[in-house]
C-alpha positions as CSV (number, residue, x, y, z in Angstrom):
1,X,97.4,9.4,100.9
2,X,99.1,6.1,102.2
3,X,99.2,4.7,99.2
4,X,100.5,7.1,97.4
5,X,103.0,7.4,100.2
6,X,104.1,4.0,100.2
7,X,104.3,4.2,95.9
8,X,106.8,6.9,96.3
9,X,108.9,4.8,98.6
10,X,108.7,1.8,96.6
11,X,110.2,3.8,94.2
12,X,113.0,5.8,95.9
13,X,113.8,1.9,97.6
14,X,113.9,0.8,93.9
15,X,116.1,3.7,93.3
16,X,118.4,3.5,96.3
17,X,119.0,-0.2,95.6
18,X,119.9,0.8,92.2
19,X,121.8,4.4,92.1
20,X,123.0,5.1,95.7
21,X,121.1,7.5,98.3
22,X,122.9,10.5,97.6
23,X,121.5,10.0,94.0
24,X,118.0,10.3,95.2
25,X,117.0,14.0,95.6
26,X,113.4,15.6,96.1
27,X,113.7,16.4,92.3
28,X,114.9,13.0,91.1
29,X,112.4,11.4,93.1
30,X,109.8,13.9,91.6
31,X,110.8,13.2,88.4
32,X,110.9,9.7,88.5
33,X,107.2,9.0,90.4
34,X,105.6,11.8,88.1
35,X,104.9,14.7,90.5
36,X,105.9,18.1,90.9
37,X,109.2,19.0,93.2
38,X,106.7,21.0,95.9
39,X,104.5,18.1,95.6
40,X,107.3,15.6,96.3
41,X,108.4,18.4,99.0
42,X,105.2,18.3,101.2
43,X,105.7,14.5,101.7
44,X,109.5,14.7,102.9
45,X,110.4,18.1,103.5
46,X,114.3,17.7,103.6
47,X,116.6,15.6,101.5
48,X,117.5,14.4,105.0
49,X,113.9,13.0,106.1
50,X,113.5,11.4,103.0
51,X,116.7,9.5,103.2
52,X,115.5,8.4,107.0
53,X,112.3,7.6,105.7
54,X,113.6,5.1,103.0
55,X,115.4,3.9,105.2
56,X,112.7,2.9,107.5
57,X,110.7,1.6,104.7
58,X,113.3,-0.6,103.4
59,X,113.8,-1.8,107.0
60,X,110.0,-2.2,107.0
61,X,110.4,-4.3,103.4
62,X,113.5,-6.3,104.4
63,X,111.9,-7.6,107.8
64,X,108.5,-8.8,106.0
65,X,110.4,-10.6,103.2
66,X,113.7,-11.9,104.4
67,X,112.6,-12.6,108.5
68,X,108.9,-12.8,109.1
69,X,108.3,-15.1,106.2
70,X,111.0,-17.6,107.8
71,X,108.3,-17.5,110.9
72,X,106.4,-20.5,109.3
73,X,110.0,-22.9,109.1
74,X,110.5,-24.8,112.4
75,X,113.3,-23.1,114.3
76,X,116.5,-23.5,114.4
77,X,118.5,-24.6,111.4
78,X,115.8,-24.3,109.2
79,X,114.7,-21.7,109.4
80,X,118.4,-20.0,109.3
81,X,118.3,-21.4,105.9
82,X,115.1,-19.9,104.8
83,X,116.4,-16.5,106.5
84,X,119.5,-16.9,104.6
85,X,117.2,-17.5,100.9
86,X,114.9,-15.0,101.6
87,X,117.4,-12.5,101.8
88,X,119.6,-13.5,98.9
89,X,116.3,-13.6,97.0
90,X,115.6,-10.2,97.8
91,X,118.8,-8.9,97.0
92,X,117.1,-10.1,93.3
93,X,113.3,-8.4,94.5
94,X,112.4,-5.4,92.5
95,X,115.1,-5.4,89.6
96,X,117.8,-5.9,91.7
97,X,120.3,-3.9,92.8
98,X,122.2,-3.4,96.0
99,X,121.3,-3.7,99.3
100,X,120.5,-0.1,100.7
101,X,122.0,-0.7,104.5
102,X,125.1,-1.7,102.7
103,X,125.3,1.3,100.2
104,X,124.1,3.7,103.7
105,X,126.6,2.5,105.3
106,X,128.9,3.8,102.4
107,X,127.5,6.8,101.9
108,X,127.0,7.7,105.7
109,X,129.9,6.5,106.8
110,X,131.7,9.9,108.3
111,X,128.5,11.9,108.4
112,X,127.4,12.0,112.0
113,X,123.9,12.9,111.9
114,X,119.9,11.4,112.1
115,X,120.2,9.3,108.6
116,X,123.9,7.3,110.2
117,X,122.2,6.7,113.7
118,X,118.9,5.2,112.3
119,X,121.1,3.2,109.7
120,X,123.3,2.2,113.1
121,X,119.8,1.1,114.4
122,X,118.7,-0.8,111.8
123,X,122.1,-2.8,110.6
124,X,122.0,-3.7,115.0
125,X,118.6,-4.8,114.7
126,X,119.3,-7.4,111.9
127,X,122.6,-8.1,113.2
128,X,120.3,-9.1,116.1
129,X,117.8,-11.4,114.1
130,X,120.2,-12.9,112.6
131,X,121.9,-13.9,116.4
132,X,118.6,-14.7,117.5
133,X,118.2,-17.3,115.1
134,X,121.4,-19.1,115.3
135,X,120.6,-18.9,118.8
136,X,118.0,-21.1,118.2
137,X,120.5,-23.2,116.3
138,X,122.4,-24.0,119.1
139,X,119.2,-24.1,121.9
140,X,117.7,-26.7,119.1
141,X,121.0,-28.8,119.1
142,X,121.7,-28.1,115.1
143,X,124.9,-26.6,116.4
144,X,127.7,-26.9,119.0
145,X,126.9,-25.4,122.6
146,X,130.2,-23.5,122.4
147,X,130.2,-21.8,119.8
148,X,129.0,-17.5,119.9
149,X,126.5,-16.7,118.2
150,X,128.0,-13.5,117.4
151,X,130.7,-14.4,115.6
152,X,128.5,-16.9,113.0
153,X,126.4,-13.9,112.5
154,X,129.0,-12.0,111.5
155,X,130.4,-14.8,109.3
156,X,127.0,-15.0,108.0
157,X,126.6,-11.3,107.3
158,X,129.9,-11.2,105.7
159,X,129.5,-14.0,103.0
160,X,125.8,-12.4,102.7
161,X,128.2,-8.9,101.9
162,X,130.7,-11.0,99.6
163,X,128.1,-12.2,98.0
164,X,126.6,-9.1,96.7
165,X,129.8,-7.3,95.8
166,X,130.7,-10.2,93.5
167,X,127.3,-10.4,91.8
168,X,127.0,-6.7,91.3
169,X,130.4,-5.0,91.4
170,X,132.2,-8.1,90.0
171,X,129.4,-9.5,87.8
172,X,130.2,-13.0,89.0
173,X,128.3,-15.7,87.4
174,X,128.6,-18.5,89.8
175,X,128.1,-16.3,93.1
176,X,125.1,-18.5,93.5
177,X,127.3,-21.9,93.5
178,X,129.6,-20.3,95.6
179,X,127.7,-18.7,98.3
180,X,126.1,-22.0,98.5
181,X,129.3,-23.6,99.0
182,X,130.7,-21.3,101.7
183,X,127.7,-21.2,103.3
184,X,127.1,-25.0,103.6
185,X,130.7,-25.3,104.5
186,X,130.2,-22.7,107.6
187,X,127.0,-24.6,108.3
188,X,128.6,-28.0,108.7
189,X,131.5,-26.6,110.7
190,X,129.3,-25.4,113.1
191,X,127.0,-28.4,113.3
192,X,127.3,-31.1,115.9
């Protein structure tokens, strides 16, 4: 049952990333894996609980990928960096596609309810990663004492946002060169 389980959510992930949540019904998702809507039906129940549990899996999926396999990278600003290529790599994982907090947070945005609070949860907890790390940037001496690591995060995050938008909304062929270049270019103006 788990694995079958976890092949369905690989799937609606793969089609999150790809279509938007509110694209992914019980009877798309049924369709799509190869089993009948009741079948689907007995492992959500609601539209609503299978949004919330995509959304844990691809919380599950994002942590494993992008931050525990920066564990092995010394801390500090090395493993920032391998944080940072993880997770533009796996904005490239599984054929693509956006990143499903980001395309949540669209959908989401003014309906109050389980799905926005667990998304609310999740973007805070990798907000909170993400400050832990360049954290570690400054306790290792890569970057200034003074500086917050709240607002590099959210630099971070947003060139990690900009990036995404101009490789999949704007098709941008460089966004590679780019991304590199604004990123190196925050790095260095942070850096003692």
């Amino acid at each position: 049952m788990q694995n079958k389980t976890q092949m369905i959510l690989d799937t609606a992930l793969k089609m999150v990333r790809n279509m938007g949540f509110e694209t992914v019904s019980i009877n798309s998702l049924a369709k799509e894996v190869g089993m009948s809507k009741s079948g689907l039906f007995a492992h959500f129940h609601s539209k609503e609980k299978m949004h919330i549990m995509i959304l844990n899996h691809a919380a599950d999926v994002f942590t494993e990928e992008v931050f525990k396999k920066s564990f092995k990278d010394p801390r500090g600003l090395p493993r920032l960096r391998r944080i940072i290529q993880n997770w533009m790599r796996w904005y490239k994982t599984g054929e693509g596609g956006t990143c499903p907090f980001i395309a949540a947070s669209v959908e989401y945005d003014r309906k109050p309810g389980p799905v926005k609070e667990l998304l609310k949860k999740h973007t805070r907890s990798l907000v909170n990663t993400l400050e832990t790390s360049i954290q570690h940037c400054i306790d290792e001496g890569h970057f200034q004492k003074n500086i917050k690591s709240q607002q590099v995060a959210f630099e971070i995050y947003s060139l990690l946002c900009a990036g995404l938008i101009y490789h999949r909304t704007l098709e941008h062929e460089s966004i590679v060169e780019i991304f590199t270049n604004s990123f190196e270019s925050l790095i260095q103006r942070y850096s003692n």
